[in-house]
Backbone as JSON Lines, residues from 0, in Angstrom:
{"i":0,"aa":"X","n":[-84.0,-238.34,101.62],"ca":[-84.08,-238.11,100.19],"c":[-85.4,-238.73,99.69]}
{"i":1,"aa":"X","n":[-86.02,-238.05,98.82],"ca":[-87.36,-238.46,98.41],"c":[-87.47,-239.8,97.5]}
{"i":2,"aa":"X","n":[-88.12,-240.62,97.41],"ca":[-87.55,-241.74,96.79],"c":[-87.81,-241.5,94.92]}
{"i":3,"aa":"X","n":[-87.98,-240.36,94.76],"ca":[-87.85,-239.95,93.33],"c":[-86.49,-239.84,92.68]}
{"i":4,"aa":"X","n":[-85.72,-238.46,93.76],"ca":[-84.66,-238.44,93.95],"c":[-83.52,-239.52,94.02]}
{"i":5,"aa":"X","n":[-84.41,-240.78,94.85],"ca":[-83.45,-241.97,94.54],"c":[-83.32,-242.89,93.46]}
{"i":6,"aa":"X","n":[-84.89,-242.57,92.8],"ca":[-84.84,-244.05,91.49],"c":[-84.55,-242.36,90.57]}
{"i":7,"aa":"X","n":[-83.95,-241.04,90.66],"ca":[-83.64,-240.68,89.35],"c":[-82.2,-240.55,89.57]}
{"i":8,"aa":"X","n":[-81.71,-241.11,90.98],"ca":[-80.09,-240.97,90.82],"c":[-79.51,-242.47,90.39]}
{"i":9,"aa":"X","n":[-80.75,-243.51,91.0],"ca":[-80.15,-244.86,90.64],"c":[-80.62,-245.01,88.73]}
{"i":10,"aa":"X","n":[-81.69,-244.22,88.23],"ca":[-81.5,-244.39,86.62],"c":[-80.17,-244.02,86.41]}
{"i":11,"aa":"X","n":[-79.68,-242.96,86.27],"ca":[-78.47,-241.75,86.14],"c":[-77.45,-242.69,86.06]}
{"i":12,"aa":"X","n":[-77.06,-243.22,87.43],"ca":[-76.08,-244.46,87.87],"c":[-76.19,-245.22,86.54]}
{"i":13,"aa":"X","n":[-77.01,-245.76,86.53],"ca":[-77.42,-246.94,85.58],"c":[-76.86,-246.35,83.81]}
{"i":14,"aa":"X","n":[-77.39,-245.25,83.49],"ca":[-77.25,-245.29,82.25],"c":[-75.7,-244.34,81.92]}
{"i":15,"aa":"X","n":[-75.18,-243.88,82.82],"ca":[-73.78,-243.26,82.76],"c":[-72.81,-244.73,82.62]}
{"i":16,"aa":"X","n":[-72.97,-245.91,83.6],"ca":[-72.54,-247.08,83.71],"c":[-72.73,-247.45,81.9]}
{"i":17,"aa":"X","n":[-74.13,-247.8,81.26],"ca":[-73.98,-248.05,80.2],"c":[-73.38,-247.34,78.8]}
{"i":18,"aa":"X","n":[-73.51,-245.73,79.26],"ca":[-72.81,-245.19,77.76],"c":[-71.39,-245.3,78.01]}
{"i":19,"aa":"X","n":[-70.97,-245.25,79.57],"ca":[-69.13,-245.43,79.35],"c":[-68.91,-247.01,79.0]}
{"i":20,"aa":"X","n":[-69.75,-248.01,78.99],"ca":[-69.66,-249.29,78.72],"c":[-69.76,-249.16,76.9]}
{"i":21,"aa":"X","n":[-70.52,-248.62,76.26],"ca":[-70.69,-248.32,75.04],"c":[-69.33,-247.59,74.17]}
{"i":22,"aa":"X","n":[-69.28,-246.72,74.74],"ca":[-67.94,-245.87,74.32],"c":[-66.85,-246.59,74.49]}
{"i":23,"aa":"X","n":[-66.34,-247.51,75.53],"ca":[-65.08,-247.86,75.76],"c":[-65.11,-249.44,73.97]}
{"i":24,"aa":"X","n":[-66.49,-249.52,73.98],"ca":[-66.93,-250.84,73.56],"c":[-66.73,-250.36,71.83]}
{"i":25,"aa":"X","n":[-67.01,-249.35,71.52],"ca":[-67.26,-248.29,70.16],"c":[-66.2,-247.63,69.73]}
{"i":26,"aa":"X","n":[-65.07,-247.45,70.81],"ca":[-64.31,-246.71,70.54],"c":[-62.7,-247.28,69.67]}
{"i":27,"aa":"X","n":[-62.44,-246.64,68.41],"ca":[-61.29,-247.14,67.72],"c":[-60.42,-246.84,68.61]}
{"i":28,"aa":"X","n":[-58.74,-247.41,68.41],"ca":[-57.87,-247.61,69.17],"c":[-57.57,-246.52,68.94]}
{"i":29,"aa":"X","n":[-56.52,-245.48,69.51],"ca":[-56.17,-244.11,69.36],"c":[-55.0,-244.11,68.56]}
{"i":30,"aa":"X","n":[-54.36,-245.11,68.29],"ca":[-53.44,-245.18,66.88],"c":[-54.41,-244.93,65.38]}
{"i":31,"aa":"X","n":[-54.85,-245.48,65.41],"ca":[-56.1,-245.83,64.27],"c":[-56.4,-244.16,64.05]}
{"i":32,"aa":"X","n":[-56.94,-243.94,65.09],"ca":[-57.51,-241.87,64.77],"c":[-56.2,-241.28,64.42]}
{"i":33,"aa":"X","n":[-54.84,-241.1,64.87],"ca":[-53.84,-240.47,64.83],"c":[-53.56,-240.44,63.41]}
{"i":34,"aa":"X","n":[-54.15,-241.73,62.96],"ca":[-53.6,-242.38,61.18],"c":[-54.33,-241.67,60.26]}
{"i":35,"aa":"X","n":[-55.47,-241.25,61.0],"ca":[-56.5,-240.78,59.46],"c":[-57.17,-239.48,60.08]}
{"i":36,"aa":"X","n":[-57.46,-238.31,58.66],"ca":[-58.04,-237.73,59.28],"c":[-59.1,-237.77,59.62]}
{"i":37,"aa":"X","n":[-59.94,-236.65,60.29],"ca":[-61.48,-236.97,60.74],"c":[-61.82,-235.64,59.77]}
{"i":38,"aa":"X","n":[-63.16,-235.86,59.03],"ca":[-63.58,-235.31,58.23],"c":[-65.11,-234.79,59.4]}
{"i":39,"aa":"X","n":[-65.55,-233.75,59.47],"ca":[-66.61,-233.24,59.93],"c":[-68.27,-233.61,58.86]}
{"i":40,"aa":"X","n":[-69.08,-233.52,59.14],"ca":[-70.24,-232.7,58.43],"c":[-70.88,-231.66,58.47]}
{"i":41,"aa":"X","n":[-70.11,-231.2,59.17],"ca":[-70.62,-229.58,59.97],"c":[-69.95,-228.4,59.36]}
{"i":42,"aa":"X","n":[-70.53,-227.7,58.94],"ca":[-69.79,-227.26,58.09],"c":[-68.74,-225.85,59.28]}
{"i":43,"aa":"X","n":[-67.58,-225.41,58.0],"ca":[-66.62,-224.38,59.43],"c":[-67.89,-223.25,59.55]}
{"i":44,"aa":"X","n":[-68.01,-222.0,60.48],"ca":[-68.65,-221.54,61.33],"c":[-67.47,-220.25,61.07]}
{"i":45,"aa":"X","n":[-68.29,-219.48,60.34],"ca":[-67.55,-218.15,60.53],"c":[-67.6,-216.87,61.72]}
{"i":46,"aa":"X","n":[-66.72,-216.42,62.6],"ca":[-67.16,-215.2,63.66],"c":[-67.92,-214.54,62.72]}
{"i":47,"aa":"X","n":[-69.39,-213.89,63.83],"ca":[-69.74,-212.81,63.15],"c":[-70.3,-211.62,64.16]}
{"i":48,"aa":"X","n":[-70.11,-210.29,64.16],"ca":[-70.49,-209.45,65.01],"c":[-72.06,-209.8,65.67]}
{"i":49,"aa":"X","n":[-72.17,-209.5,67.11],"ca":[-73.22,-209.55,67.85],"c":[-73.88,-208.04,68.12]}
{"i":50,"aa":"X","n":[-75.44,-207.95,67.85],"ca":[-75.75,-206.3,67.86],"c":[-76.13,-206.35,69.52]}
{"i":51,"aa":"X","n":[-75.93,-205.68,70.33],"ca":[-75.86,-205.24,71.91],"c":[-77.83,-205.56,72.04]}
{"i":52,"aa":"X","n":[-78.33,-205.64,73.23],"ca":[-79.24,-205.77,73.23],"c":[-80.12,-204.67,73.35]}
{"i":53,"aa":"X","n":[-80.9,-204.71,72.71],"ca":[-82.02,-202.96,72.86],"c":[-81.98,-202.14,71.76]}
{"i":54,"aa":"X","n":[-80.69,-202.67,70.85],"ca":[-80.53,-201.92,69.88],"c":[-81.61,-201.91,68.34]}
């Protein structure tokens, strides 16, 4: 394995290790969410027809 390949699997390692360390660390208890709702900022997203390609 090329040693690129190795310091970009040992970053990878490294920072997957820190965001599940973050999230577990960030995250409200799952009673707490069940209690309230979650309000978006996104607004809803209506279907809308797609025109075929070429047309």
């Amino acid at each position: 394995m090329p040693a690129s390949a190795l310091a970009f699997r040992d970053c990878h390692r490294r920072l997957s290790a820190l965001l599940d360390a973050h999230a577990r660390q960030s995250a409200p208890p799952t009673a707490a969410l069940a209690g309230r709702e979650q309000h978006s900022s996104v607004t809803e997203l209506q279907p809308r027809a797609i025109a075929p390609m070429g047309s």
